[in-house]
MOPAC internal coordinates of N, CA, C and O (Angstrom, degrees):
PM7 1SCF
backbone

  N    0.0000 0     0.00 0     0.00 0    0    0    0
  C    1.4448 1     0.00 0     0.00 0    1    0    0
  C    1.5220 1   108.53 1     0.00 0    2    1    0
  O    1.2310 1   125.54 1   -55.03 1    3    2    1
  N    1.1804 1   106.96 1   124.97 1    3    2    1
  C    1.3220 1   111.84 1  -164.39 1    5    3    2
  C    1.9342 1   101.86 1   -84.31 1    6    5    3
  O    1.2310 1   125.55 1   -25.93 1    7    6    5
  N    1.1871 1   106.94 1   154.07 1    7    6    5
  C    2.1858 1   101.45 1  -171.68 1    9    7    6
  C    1.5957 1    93.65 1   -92.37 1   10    9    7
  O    1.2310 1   133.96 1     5.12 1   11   10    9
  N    0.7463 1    90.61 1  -174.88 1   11   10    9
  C    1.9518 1   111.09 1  -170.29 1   13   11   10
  C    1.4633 1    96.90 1   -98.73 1   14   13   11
  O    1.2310 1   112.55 1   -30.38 1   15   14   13
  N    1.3094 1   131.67 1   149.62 1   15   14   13
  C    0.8704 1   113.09 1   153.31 1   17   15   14
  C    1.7309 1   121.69 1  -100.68 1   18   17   15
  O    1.2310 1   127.54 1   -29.92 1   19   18   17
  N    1.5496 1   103.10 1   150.08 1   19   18   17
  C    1.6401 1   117.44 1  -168.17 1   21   19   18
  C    1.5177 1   116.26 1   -61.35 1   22   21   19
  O    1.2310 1   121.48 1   -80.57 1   23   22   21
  N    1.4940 1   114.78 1    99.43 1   23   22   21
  C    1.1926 1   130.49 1   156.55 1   25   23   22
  C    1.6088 1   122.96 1     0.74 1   26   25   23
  O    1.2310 1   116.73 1   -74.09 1   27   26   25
  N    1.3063 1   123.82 1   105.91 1   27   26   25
  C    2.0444 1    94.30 1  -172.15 1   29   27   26
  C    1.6724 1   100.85 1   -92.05 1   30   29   27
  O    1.2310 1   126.09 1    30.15 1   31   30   29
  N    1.1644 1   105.90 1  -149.85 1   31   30   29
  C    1.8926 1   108.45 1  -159.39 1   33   31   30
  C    1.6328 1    89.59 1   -98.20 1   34   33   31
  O    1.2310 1   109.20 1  -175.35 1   35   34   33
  N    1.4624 1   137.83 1     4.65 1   35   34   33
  C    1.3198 1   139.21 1  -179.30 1   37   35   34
  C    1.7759 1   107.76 1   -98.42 1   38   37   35
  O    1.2310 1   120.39 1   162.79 1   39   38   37
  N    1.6855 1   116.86 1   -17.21 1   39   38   37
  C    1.1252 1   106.75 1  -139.81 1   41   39   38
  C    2.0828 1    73.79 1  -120.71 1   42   41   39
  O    1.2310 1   118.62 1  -152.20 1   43   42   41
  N    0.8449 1   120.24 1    27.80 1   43   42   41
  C    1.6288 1   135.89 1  -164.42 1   45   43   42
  C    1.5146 1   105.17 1   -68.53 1   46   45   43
  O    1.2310 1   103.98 1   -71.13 1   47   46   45
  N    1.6018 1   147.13 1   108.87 1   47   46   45
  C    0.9597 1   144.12 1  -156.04 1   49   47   46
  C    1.6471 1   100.19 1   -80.12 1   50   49   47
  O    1.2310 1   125.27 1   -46.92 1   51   50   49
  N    1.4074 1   107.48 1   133.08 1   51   50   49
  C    1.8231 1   124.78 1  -159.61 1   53   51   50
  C    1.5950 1    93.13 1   -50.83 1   54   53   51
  O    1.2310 1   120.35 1   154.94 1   55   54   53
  N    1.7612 1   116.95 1   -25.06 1   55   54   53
  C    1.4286 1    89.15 1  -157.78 1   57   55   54
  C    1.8878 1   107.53 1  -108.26 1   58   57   55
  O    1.2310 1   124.16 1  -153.99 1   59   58   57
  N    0.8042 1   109.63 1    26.01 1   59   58   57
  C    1.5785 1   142.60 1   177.36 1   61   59   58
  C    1.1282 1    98.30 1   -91.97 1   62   61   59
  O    1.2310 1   119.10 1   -76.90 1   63   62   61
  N    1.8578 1   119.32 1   103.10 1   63   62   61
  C    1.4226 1   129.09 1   177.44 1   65   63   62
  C    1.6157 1   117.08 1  -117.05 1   66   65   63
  O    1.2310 1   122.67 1   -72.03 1   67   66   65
  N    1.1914 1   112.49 1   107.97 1   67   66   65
  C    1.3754 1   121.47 1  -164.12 1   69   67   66
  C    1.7230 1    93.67 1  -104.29 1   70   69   67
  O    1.2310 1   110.86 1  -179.71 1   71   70   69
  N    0.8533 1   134.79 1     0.29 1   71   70   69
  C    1.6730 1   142.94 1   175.72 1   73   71   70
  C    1.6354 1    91.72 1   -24.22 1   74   73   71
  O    1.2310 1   124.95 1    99.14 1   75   74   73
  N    1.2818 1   108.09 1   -80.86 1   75   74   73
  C    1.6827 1   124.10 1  -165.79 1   77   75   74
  C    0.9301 1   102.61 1   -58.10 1   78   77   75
  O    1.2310 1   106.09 1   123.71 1   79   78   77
  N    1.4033 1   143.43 1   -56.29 1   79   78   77
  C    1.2558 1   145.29 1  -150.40 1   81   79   78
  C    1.3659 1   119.90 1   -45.47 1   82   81   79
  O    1.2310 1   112.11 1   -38.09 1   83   82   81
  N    1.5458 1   132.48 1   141.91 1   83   82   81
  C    1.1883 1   132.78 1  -165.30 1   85   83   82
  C    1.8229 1   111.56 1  -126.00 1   86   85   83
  O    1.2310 1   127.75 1   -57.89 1   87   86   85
  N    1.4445 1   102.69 1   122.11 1   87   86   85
  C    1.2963 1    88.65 1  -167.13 1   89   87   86
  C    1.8358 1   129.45 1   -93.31 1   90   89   87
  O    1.2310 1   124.39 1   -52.54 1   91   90   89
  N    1.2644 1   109.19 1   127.46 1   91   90   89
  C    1.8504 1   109.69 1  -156.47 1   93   91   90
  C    1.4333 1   116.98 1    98.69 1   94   93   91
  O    1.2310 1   120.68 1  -161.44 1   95   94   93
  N    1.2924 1   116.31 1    18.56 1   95   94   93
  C    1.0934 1   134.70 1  -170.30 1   97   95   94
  C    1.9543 1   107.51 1   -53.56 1   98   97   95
  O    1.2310 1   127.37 1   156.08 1   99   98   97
  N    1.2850 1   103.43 1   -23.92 1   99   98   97
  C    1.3603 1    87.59 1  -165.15 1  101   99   98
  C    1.6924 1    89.08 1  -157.90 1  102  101   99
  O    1.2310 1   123.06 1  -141.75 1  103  102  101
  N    1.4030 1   111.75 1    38.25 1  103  102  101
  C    1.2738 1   124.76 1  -177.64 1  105  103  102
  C    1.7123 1    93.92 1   -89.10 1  106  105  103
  O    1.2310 1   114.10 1   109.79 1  107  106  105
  N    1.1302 1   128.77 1   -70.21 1  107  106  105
  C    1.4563 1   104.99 1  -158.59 1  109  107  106
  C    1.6193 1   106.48 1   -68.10 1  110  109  107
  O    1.2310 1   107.66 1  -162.26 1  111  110  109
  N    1.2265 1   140.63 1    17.74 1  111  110  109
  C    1.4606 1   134.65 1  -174.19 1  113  111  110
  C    1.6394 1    96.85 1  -108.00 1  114  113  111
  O    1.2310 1   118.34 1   156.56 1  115  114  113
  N    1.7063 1   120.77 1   -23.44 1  115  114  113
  C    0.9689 1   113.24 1   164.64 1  117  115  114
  C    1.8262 1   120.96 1   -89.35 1  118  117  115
  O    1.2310 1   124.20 1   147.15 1  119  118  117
  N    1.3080 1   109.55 1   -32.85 1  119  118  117
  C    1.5556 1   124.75 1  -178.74 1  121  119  118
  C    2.0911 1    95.30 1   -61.75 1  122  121  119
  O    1.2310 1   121.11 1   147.19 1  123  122  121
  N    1.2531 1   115.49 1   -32.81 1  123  122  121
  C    1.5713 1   101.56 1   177.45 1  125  123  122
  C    1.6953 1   119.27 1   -83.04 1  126  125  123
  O    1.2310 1   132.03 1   134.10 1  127  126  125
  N    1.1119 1    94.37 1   -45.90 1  127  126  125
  C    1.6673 1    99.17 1   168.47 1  129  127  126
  C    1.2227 1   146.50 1  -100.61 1  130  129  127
  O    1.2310 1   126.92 1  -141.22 1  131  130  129
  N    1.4119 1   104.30 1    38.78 1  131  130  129
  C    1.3853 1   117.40 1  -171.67 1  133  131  130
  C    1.8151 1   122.65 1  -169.96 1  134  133  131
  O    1.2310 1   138.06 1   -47.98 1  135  134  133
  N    1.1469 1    82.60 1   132.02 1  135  134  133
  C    1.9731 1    92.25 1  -172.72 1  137  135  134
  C    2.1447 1    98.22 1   -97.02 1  138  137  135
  O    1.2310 1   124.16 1   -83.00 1  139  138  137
  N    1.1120 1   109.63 1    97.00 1  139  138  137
  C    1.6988 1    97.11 1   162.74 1  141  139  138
  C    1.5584 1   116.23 1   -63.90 1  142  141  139
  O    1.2310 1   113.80 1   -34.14 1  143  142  141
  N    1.1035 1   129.33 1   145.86 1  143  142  141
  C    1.4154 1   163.00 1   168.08 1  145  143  142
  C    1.0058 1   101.43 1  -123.72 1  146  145  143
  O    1.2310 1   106.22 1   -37.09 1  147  146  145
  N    1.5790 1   143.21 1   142.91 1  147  146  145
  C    1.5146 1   167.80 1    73.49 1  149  147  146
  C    1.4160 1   114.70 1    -4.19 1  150  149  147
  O    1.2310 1   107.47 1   -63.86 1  151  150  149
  N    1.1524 1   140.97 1   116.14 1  151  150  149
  C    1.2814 1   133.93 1  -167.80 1  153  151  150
  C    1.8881 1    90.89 1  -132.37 1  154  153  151
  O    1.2310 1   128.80 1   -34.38 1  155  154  153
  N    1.4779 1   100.64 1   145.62 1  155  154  153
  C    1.6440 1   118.73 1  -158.06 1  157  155  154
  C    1.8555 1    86.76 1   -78.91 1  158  157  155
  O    1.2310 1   111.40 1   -54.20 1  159  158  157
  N    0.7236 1   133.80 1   125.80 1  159  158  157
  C    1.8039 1   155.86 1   148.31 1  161  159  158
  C    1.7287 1    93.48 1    10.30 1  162  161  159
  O    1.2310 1   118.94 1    98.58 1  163  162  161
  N    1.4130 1   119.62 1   -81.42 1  163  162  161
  C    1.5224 1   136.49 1   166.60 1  165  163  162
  C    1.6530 1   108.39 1   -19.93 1  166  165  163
  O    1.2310 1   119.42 1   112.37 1  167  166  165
  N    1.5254 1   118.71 1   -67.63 1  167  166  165
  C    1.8930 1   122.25 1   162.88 1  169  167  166
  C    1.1297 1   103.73 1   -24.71 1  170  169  167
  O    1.2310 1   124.84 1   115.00 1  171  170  169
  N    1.5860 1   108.30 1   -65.00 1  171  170  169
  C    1.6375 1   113.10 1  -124.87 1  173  171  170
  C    1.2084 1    99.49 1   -66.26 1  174  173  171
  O    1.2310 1   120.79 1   153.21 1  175  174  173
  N    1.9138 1   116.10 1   -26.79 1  175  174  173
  C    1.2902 1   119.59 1  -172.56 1  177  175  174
  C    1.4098 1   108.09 1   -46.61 1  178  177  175
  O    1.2310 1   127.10 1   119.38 1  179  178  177
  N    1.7005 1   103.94 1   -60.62 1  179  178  177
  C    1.1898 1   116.58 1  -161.73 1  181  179  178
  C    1.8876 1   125.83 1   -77.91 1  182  181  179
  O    1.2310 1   122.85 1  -176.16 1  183  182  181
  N    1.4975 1   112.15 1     3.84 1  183  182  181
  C    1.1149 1   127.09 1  -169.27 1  185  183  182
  C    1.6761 1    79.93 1  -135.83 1  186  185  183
  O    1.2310 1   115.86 1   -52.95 1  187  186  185
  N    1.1596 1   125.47 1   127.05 1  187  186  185
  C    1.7331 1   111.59 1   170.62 1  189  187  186
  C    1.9992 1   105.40 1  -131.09 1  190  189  187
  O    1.2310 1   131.63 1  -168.99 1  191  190  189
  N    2.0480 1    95.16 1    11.01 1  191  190  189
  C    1.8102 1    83.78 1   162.69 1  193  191  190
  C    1.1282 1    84.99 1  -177.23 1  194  193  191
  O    1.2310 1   126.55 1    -2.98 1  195  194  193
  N    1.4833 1   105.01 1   177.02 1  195  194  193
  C    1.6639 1   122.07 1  -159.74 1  197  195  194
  C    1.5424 1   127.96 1   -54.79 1  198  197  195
  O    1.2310 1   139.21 1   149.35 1  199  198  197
  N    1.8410 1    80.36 1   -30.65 1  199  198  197
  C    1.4720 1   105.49 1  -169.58 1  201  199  198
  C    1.8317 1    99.28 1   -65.81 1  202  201  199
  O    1.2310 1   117.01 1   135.50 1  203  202  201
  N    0.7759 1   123.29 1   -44.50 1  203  202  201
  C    1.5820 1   141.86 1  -155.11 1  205  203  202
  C    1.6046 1   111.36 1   -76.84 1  206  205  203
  O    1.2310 1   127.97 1   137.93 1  207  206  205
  N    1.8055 1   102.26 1   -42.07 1  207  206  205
  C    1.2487 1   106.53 1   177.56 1  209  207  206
  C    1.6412 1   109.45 1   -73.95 1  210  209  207
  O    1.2310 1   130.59 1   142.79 1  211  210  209
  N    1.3269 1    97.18 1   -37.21 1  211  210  209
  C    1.8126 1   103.56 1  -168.21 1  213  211  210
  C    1.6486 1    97.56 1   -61.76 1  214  213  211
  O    1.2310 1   118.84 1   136.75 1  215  214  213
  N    1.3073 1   119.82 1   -43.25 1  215  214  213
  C    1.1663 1   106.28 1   171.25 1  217  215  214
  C    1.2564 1   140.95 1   -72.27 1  218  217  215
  O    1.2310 1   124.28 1   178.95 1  219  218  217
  N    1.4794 1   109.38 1    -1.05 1  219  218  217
  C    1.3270 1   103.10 1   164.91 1  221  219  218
  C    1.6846 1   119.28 1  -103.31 1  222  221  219
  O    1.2310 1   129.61 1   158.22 1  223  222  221
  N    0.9837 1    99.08 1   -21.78 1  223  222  221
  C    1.7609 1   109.15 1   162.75 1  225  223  222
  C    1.5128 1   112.67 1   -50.30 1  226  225  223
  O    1.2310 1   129.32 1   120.91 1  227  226  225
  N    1.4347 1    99.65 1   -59.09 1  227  226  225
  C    1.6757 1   120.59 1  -177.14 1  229  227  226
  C    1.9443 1    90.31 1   -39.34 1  230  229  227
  O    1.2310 1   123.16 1   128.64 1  231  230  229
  N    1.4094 1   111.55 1   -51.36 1  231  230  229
  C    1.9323 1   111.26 1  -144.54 1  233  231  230
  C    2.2968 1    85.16 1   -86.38 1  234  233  231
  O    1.2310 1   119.09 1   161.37 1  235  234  233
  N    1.0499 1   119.34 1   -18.63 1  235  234  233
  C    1.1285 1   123.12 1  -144.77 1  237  235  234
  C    1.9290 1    92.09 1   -96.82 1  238  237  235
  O    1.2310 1   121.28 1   142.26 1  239  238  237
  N    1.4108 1   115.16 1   -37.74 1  239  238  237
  C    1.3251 1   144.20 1   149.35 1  241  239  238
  C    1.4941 1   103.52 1   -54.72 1  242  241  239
  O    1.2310 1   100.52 1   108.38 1  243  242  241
  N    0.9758 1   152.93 1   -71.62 1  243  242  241
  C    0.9948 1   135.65 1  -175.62 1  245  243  242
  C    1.3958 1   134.68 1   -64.34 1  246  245  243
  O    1.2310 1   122.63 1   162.66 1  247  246  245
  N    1.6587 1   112.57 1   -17.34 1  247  246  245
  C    1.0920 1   106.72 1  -157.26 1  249  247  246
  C    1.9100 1    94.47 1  -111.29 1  250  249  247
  O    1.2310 1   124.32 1   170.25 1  251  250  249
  N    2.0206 1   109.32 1    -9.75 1  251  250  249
  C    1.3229 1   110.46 1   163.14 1  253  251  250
  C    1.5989 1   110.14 1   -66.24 1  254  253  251
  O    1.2310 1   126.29 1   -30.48 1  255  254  253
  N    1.4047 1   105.52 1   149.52 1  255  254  253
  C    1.4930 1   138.87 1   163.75 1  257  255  254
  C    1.7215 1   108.44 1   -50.29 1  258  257  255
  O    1.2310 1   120.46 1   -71.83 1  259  258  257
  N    1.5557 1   116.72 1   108.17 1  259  258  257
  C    1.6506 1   104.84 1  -171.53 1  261  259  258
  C    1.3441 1    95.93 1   -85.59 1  262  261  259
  O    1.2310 1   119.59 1   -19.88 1  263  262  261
  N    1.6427 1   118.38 1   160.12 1  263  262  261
  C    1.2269 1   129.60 1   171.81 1  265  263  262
  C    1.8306 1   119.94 1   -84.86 1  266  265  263
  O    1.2310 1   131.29 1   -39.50 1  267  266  265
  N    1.4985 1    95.82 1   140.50 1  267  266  265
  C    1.8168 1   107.39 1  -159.02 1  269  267  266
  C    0.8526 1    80.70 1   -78.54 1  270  269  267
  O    1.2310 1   125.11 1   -35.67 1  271  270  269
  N    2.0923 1   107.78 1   144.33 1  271  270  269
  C    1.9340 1   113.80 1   174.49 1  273  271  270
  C    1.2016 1    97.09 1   -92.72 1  274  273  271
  O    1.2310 1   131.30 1   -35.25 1  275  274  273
  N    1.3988 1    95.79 1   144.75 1  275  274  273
  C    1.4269 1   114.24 1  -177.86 1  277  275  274
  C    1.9102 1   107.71 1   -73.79 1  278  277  275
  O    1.2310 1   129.59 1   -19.18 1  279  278  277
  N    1.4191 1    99.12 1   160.82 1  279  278  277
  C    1.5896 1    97.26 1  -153.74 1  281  279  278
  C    1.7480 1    89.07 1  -120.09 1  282  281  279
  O    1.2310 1   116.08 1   -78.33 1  283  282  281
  N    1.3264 1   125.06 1   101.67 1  283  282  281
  C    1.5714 1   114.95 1   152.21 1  285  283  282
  C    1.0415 1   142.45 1  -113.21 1  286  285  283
  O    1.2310 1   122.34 1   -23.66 1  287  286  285
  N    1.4435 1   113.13 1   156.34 1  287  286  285
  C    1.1504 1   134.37 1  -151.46 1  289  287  286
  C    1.8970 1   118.07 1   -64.14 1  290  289  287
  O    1.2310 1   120.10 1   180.00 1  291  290  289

């Protein structure tokens, strides 16, 4: 299946009103609480939301060996 190609900011449908719109609107509420990851096509199947991945990290984290702190002198 061939993809579409992505619309540019010239090709903008007339009835699409961005007048109001504010830009970063809700950027620092995401920039504080949240780390993005990219996950490979194959994951995404198998993880399909945040909730799902965190939980398997969470079980995958727990069940690795933590590293001993080193002690100096």
């Amino acid at each position: 299946m061939a993809k579409a190609k992505a619309e540019s900011v010239d090709d903008i449908r007339p009835q699409y009103n961005f007048s109001k719109g504010v830009r970063g609107r809700y950027s620092d509420r995401i920039r504080k609480g949240s780390t993005v990851v990219v996950l490979e096509p194959d994951v995404a199947e198998l993880y399909p939301d945040a909730e799902s991945v965190n939980r398997a990290l969470r079980a995958v984290a727990e069940a690795a060996p933590r590293p001993r702190k080193c002690k100096h002198a």
